[in-house]
SENU-808048 format. One record per residue (C-alpha): x, y, z; residue in one letter; residue number from 1. Coordinates in steps of 0.05 Angstrom, whole numbers, plus 5000, padded with zeros to 4 digits. Example, Ala and Ser with C-alpha at 12.3 -4.5 7.8 and 13.67 -1.06 7.14 Angstrom:
<atoms>
atom X=5246, Y=4910, Z=5156, residu=a, num=1 $
atom X=5273, Y=4979, Z=5143, residu=s, num=2 $
</atoms>
This chain:
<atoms>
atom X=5000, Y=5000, Z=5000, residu=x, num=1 $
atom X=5040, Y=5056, Z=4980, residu=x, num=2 $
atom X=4979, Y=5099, Z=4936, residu=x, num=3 $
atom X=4950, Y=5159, Z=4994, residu=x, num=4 $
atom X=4900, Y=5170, Z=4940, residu=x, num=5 $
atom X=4873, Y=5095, Z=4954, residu=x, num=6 $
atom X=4809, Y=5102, Z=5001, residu=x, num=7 $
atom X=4838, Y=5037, Z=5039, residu=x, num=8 $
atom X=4900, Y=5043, Z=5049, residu=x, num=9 $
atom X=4874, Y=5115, Z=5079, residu=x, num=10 $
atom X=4837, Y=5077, Z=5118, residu=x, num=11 $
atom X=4884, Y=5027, Z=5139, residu=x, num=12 $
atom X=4948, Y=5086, Z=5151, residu=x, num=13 $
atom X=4929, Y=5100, Z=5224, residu=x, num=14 $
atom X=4930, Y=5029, Z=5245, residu=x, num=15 $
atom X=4991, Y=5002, Z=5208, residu=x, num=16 $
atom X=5041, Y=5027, Z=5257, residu=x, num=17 $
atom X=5013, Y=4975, Z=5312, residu=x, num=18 $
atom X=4991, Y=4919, Z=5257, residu=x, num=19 $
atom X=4939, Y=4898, Z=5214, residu=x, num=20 $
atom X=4895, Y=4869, Z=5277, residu=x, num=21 $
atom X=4887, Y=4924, Z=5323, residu=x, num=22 $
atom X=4813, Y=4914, Z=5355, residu=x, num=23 $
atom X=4758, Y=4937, Z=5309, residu=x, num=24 $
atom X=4808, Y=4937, Z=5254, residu=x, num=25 $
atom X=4764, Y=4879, Z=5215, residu=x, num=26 $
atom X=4703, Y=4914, Z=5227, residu=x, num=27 $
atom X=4715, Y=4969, Z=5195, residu=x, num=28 $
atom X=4752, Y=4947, Z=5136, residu=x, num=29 $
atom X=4681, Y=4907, Z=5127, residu=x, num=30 $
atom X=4649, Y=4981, Z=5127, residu=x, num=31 $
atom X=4702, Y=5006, Z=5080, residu=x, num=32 $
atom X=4697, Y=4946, Z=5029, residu=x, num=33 $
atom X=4614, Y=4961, Z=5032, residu=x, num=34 $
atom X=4628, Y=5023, Z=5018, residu=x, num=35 $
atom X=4675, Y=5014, Z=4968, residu=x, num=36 $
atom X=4632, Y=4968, Z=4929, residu=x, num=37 $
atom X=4684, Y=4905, Z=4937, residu=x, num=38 $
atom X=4674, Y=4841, Z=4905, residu=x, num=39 $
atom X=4627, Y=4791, Z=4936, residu=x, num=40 $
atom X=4642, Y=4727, Z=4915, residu=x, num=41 $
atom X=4597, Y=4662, Z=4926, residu=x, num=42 $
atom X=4654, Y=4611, Z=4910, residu=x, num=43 $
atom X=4725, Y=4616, Z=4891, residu=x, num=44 $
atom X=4781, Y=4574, Z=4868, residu=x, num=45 $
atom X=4792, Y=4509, Z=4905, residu=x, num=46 $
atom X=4847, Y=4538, Z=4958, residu=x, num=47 $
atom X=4914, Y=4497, Z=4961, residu=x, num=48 $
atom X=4912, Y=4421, Z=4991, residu=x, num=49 $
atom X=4934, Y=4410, Z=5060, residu=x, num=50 $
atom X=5009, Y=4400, Z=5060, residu=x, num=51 $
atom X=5012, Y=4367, Z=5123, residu=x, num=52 $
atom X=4941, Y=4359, Z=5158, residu=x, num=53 $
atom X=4932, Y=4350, Z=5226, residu=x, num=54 $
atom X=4864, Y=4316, Z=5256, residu=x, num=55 $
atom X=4817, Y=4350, Z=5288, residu=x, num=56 $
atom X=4804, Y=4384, Z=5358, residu=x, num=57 $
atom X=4751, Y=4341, Z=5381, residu=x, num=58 $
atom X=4691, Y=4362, Z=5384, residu=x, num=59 $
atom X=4660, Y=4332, Z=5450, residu=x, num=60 $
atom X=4590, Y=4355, Z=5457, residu=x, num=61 $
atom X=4555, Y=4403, Z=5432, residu=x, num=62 $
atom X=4545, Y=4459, Z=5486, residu=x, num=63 $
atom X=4485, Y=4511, Z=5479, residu=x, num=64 $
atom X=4454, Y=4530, Z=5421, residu=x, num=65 $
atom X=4504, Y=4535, Z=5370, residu=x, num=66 $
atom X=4469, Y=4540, Z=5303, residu=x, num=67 $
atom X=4491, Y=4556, Z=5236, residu=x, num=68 $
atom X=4456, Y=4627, Z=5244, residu=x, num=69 $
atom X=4497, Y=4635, Z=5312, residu=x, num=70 $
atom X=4560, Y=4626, Z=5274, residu=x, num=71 $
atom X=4549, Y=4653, Z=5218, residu=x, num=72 $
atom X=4532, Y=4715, Z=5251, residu=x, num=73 $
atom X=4602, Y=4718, Z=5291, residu=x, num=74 $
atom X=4646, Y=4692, Z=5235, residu=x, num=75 $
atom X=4614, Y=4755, Z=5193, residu=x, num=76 $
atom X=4645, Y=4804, Z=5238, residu=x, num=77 $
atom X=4713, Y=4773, Z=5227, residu=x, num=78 $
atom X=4759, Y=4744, Z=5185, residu=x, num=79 $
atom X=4788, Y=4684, Z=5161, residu=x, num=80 $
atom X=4864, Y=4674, Z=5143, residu=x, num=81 $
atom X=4885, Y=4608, Z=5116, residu=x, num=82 $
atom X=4959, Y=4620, Z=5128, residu=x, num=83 $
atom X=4993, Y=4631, Z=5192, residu=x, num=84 $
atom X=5006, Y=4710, Z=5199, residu=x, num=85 $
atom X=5035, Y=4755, Z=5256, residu=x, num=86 $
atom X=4983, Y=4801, Z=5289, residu=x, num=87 $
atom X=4993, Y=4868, Z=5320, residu=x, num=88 $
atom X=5039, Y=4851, Z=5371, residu=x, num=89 $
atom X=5080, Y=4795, Z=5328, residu=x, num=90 $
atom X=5037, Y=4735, Z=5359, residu=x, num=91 $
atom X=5026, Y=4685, Z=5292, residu=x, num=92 $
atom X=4951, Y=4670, Z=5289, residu=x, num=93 $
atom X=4911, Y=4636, Z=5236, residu=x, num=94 $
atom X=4837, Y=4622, Z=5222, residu=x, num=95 $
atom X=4781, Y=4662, Z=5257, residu=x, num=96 $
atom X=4836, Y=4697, Z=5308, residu=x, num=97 $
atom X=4869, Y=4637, Z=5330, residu=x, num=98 $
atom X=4934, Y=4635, Z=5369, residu=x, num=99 $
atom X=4969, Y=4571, Z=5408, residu=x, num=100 $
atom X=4936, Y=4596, Z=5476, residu=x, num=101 $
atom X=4870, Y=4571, Z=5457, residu=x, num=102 $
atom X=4902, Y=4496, Z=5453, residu=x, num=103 $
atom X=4905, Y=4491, Z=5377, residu=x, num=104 $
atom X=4981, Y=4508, Z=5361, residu=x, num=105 $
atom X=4982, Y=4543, Z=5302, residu=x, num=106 $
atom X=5052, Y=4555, Z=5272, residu=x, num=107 $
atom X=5036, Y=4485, Z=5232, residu=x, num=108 $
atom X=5006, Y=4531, Z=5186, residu=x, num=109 $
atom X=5064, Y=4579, Z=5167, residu=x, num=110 $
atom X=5067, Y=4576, Z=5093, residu=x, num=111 $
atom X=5020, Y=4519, Z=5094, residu=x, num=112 $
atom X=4951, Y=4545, Z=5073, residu=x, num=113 $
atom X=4898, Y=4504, Z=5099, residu=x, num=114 $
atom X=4816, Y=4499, Z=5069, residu=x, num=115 $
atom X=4766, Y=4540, Z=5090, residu=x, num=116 $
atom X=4731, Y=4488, Z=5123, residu=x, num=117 $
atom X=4792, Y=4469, Z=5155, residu=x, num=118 $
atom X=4792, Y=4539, Z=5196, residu=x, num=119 $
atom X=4713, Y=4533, Z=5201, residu=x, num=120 $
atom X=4725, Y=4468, Z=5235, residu=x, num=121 $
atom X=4766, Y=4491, Z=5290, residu=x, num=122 $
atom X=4730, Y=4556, Z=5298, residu=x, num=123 $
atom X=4671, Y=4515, Z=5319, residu=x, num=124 $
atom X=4715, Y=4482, Z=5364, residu=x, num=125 $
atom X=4741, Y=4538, Z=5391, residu=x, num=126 $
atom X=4682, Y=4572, Z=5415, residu=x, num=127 $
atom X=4646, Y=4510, Z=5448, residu=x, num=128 $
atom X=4720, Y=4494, Z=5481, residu=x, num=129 $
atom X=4731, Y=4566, Z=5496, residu=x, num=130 $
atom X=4669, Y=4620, Z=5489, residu=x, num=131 $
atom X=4608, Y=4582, Z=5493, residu=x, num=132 $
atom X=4619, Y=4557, Z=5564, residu=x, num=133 $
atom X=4635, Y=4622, Z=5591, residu=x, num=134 $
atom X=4572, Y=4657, Z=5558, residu=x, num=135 $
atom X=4533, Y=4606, Z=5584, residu=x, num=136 $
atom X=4560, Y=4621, Z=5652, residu=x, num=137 $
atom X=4543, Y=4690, Z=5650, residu=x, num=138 $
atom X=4474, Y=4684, Z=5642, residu=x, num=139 $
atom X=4470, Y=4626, Z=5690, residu=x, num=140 $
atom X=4394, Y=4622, Z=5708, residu=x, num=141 $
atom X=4367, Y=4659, Z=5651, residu=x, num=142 $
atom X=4347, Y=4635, Z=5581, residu=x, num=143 $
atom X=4372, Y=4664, Z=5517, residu=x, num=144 $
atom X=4342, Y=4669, Z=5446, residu=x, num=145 $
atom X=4375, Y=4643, Z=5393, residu=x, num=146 $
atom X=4392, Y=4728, Z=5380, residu=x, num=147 $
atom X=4410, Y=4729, Z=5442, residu=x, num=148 $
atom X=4459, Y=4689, Z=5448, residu=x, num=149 $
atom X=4488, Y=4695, Z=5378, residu=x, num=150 $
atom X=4496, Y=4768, Z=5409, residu=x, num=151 $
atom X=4528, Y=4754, Z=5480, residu=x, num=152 $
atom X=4583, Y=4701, Z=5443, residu=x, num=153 $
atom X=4600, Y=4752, Z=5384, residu=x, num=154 $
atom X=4616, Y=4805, Z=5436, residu=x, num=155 $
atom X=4662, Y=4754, Z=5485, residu=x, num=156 $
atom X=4686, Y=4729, Z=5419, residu=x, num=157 $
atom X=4710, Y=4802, Z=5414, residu=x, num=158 $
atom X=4716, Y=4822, Z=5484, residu=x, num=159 $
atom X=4725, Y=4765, Z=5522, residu=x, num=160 $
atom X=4698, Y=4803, Z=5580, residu=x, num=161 $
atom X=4622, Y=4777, Z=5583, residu=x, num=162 $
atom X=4621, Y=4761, Z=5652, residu=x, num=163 $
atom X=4647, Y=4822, Z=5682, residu=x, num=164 $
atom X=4609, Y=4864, Z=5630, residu=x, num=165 $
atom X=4562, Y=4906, Z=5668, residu=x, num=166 $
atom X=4504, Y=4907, Z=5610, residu=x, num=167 $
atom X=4497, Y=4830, Z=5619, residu=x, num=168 $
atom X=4483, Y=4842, Z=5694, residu=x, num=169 $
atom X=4438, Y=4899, Z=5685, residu=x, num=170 $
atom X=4401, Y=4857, Z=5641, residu=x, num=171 $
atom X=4394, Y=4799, Z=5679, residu=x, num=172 $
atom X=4361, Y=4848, Z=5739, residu=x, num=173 $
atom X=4320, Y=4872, Z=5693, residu=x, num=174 $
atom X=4344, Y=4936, Z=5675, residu=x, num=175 $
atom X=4336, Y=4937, Z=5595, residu=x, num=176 $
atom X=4343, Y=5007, Z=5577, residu=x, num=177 $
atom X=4410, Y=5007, Z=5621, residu=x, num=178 $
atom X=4443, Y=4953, Z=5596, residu=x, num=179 $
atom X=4422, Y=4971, Z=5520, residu=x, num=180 $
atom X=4467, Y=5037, Z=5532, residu=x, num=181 $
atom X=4512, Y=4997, Z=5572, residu=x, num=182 $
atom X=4538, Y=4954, Z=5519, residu=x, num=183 $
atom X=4549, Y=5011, Z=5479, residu=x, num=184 $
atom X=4609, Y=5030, Z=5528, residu=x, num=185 $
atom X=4651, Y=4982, Z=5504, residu=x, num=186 $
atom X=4660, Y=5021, Z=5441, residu=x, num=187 $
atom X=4737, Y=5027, Z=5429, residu=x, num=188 $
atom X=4774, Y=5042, Z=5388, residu=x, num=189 $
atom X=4715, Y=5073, Z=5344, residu=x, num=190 $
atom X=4732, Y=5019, Z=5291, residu=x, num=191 $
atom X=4685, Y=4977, Z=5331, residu=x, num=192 $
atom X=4619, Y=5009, Z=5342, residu=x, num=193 $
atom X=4601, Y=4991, Z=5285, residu=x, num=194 $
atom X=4608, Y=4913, Z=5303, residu=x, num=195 $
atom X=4577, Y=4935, Z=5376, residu=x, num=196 $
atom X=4512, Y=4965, Z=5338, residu=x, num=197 $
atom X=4501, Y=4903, Z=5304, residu=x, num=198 $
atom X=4512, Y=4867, Z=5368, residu=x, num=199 $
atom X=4460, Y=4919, Z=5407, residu=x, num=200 $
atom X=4411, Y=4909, Z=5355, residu=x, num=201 $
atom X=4411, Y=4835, Z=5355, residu=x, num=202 $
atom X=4409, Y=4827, Z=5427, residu=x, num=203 $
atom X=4359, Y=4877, Z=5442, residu=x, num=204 $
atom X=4311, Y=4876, Z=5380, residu=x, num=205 $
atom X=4329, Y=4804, Z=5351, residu=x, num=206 $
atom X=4356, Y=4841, Z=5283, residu=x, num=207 $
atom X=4413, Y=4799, Z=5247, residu=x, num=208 $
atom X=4463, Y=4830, Z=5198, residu=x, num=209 $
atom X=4500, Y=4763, Z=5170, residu=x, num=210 $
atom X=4494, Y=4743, Z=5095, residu=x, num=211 $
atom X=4529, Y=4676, Z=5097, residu=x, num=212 $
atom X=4601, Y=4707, Z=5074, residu=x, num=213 $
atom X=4660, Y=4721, Z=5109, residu=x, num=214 $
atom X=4727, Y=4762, Z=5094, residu=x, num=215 $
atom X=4779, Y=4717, Z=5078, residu=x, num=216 $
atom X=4849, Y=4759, Z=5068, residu=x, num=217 $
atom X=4917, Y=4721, Z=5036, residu=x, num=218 $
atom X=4981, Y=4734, Z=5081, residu=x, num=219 $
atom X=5037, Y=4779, Z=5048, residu=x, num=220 $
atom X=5106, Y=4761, Z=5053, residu=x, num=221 $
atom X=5155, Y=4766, Z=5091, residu=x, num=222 $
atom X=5119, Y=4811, Z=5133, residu=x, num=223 $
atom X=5073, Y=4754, Z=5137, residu=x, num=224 $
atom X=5022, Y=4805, Z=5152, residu=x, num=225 $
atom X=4937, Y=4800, Z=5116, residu=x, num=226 $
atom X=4938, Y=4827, Z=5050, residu=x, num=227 $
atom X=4884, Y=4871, Z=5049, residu=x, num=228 $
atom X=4883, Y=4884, Z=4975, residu=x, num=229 $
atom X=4866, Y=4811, Z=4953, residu=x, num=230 $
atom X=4816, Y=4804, Z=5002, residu=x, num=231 $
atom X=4752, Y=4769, Z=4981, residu=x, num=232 $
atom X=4681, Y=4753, Z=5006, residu=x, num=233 $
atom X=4667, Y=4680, Z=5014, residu=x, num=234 $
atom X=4601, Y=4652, Z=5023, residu=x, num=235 $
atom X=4616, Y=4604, Z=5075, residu=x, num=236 $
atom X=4542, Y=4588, Z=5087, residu=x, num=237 $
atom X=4544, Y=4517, Z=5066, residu=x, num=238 $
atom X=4604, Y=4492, Z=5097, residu=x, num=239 $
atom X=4591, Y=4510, Z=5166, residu=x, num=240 $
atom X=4523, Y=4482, Z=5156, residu=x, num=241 $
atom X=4550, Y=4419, Z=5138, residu=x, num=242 $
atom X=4611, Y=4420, Z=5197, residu=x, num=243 $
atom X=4556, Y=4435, Z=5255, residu=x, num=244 $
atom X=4512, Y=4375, Z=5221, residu=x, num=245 $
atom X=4571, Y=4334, Z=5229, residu=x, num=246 $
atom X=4590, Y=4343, Z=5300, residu=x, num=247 $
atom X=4523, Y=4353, Z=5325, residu=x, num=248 $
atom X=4498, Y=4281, Z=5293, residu=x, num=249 $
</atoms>
């Protein structure tokens, strides 16, 4: 990126200095591609075979109500790298945000791009290992929607604060209108209001935003950094259909 007269590399100037993953950084490229008018894409090219694949995270049960909708709601507020890449502070991470302190080691995948499905698969695993049972926790003694708590995992997914998030307590005494501006505060760096809206809105007035595609961004090298430019919309829709099937049957 080396054009100033490029509307996203404007975009993405501010943030480069700490790395392409700063929170709220995804989000709002999302906004800028909408706004932009990027390609959407509802299949690509088959992406490379698995040099050296390694089984599964296993599954174990399924815990709460993950659904296809649920995840396809979170996924669409992040991104999906095939390769292994360094975030912001140099920590390689690959899939859906995935780093070696969520049990999956991840440096298998330097220069080793995996399948989509691959890094849908242990998404899923990762938030009924990880997310899932802490959501759940939170709102111990209360019952969720299907919104609901599509809502409450995308923000720990992004947070991983919901249990000392004060809007989840405010709601669970009752207090709607409070905790509707209370989730609100957890609105930086601006990048991610937008993200928080979306998560408001669901939450509070059952309205989804997901259309069954997700950003999926090649890795640049050396830097081994997300290449924004060739960044694509996948429709991923049908294989994380197919992957919750599976380890739910």
């Amino acid at each position: 990126m080396s054009d100033p007269r490029d509307p996203i590399f404007n975009f993405l100037r501010p943030h480069l200095k700490d790395g392409w993953n700063s929170p709220g950084l995804i989000e709002g490229f999302h906004d800028e591609l909408d706004a932009l008018g990027a390609r959407s894409i509802d299949s690509v090219a088959p992406t490379p075979p698995i040099v050296s694949p390694a089984p599964a995270p296993p599954a174990g049960q399924s815990q709460g109500p993950l659904t296809s909708r649920v995840a396809l709601e979170l996924v669409g507020h992040e991104a999906i790298v095939l390769e292994a890449y360094k975030d912001s502070e140099e920590v390689w991470t690959w899939g859906v945000g995935v780093t070696d302190a969520s049990g999956h080691a991840v440096g298998r995948y330097k220069d080793n791009p995996q399948t989509i499905r691959r890094a849908l698969e242990v998404y899923i695993w990762l938030l009924r290992e990880r997310y899932i049972p802490s959501v759940l926790a939170a709102f111990a003694g209360r019952q969720l929607t299907e919104a609901q708590f599509a809502a409450a995992l995308s923000f720990h997914y992004n947070t991983g604060a919901i249990r000392k998030a004060g809007w989840v307590r405010l709601w669970k005494e009752g207090n709607v209108a409070a905790a509707r501006a209370a989730i609100m505060e957890w609105r930086k760096p601006a990048e991610i209001i937008g993200r928080r809206t979306k998560e408001r809105d669901l939450f509070f007035d059952g309205r989804w935003s997901a259309d069954g595609k997700a950003l999926v961004i090649p890795v640049s090298k050396p830097s081994y950094k997300p290449n924004f430019r060739a960044a694509q919309r996948v429709d991923v829709s049908a294989d994380l259909t197919a992957l919750l099937g599976a380890s739910n049957g």
